[in-house]
Structure formats: C-alpha cells, structure tokens
N, C-alpha and C positions, 0 to 999 in steps of 0.2 A: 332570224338572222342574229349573230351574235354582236352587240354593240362594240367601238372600242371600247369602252368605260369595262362593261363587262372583258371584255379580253385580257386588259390588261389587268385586271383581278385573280383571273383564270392563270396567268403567266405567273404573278407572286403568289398565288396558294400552289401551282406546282412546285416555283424553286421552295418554297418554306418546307415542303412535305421534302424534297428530295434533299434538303440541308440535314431535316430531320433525321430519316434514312442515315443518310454517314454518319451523324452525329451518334446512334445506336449504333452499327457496324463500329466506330470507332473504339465505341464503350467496350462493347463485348471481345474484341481485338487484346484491348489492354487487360482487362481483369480476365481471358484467358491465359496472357502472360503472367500476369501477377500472381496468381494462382499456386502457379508453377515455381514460383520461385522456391530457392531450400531454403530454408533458416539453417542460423549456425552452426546446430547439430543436425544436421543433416535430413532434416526430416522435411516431407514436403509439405506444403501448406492447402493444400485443396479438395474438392469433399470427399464424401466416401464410398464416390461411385469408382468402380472397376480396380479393388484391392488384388492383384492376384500375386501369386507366386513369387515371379520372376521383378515385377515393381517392388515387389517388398526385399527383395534381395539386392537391387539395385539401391535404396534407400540405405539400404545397410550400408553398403558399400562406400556411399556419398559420404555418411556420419562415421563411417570408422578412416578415410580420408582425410577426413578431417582434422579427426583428433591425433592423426598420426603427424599431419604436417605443424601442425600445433604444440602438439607435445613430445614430437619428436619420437616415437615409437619403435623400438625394435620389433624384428619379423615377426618373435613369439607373444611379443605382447600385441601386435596387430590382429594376430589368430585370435585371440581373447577377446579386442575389442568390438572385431568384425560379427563375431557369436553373438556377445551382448546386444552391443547395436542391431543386430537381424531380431534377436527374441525379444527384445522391448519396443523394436518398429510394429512385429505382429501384433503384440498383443496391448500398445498401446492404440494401433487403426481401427482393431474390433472394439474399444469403449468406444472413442470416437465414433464408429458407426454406432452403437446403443446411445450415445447421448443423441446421435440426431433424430432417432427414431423417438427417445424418451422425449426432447423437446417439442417433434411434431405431435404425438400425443396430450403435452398439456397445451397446446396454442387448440388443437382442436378440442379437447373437453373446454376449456376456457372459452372457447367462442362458438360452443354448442348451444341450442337452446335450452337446456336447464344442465348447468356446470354442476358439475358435483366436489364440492369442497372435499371431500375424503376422499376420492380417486386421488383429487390436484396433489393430495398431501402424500399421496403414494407414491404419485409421480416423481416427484422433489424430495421425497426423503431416496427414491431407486437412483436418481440422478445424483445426490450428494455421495450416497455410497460409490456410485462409479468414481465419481470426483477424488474421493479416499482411496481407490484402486489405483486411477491415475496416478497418484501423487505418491504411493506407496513404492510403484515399479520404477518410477523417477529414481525414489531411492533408492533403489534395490539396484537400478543401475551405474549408480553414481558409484555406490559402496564397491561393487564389481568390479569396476572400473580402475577404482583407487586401489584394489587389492596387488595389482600387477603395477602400479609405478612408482618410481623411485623418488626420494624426497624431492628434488627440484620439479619433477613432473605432476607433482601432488598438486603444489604451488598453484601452478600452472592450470590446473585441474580446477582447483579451489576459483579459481578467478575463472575461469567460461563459464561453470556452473553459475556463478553469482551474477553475472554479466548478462547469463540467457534469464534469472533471475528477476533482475531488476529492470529490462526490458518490457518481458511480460506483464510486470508491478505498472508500467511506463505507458503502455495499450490502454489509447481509450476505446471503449465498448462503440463498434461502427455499427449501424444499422444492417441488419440481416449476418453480422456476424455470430453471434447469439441464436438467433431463431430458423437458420438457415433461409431466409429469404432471401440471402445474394449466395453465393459460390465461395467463399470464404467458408474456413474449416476453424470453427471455434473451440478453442479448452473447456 
C-alpha cells in the first residue's frame, strides 16, 4: 500500500514531469516559428530540409517584394529583380546545404576516435571556399541589382545592403547555430 508521504511524491514528480512536457512542446512551438521567419531580404531563415521548386520561387518572390516596396520598383525593374532574387535563392540554399553537410562531417571526424588532422583541413579549407562562393553571388547580386536602378534607388540600395551588413557583423554565434544542433540555418 502506497504511503501518503510516498503519494504525495508521486503527485509532484507527476506535475514536474508534466510542467516539463509543456515546457519542451512550448520550446519547440516557438523555434518552429522562429524558424520561419524572413529576414530582410527575403530569404528564409531555416534548415535545409525540403528545398524544392515552388518554396524557392516563393522566397523569390518575398525578396523581390521587398525590395520593390523599398526602393520603389517599376514593373520592368521588378522582372529583373524577381530573376535575381530566384537565382541567388537557388544557389545560395544549395551551399547552405553543402556547409551543413561539410560541418557535420568535421564534428564527426573531430569526435571520431582517431581524428585525422589532414581530413579536418580539407574540410575547412572546402568550407571556406563555399564561404568565398557565398559571398561572391552576394556580390554578383548586389551588382545585378544596382545595374537597373536609378540614382536615388542606388542610395537606397546602398543602405539595406549595409544595414543586412552590419546586422550579420551584430549576430552573436548561438549554440547549435553553427553546428546544426538546433534548427537555425547558419552563414
């Protein structure tokens, strides 16, 4: 037979366990949301599970809205910008999936049982070069971008670019954002 003393133990390890419970449900609720959020170029913020087609055309779409309500856009420079924005979503999502694959890679050589320094260095010199791709198409479509607007919209231009800049500069490094251990999609 169950004592009260014991009972009332059994009552507070349930409610602690079932606080517990919400308490993840809650977590995972939000950083599903959070996730999902766009940043200011339109681009979504979350891993690099289920790229397809139609999400990557819709991303376009968010980022070239953007920059239209922003910088004020005529229809022909929308057509332009809606391009860009589609072809630097695609092919910035697919580094982004090779950096997370490159980083799962050096977590597990590094926490293999005999690590191999020259792999590590392969790994990290193929990751900086994506890093250099990355930052190359940034440019490529910055330049794009600027080729279709008119001086006041340059301006304009000049200040989001610096703005999503110095943000970035601004991010401190979260845990599992880097290493893909939480659902956050790292640079």
């Amino acid at each position: 037979m169950i004592t009260e003393k014991k009972y009332r133990i059994l009552v507070w390890l349930v409610v602690i366990l079932f606080a517990m419970n919400l308490a993840t449900v809650g977590s995972l609720v939000y950083h599903a949301r959070k996730t999902k959020a766009v940043s200011p170029a339109g681009t979504e913020q979350k891993s690099a599970e289920g790229s397809g087609v139609a999400e990557s055309a819709a991303k376009a779409e968010q980022g070239a809205s953007f920059f239209r309500e922003r910088l004020d856009l005529t229809h022909e420079q929308m057509n332009v910008f809606r391009e860009a924005n589609q072809d630097y979503n695609r092919k910035t999502n697919r580094i982004a999936r090779d950096l997370d694959l490159l980083r799962v890679d050096m977590v597990r050589e590094m926490t293999g049982p005999q690590p191999d320094t020259l792999r590590l260095n392969g790994i990290n010199r193929t990751i900086g070069e994506r890093h250099e791709e990355l930052k190359r198409l940034t440019a490529e479509f910055y330049l794009r971008m600027r080729e279709v607007c008119n001086e006041n919209q340059k301006e304009k231009l000049n200040a989001i670019f610096m703005e999503m800049v110095q943000r970035e500069g601004d991010e401190p490094v979260q845990q599992g954002r880097r290493m893909r251990w939480g659902r956050q999609r790292g640079d």
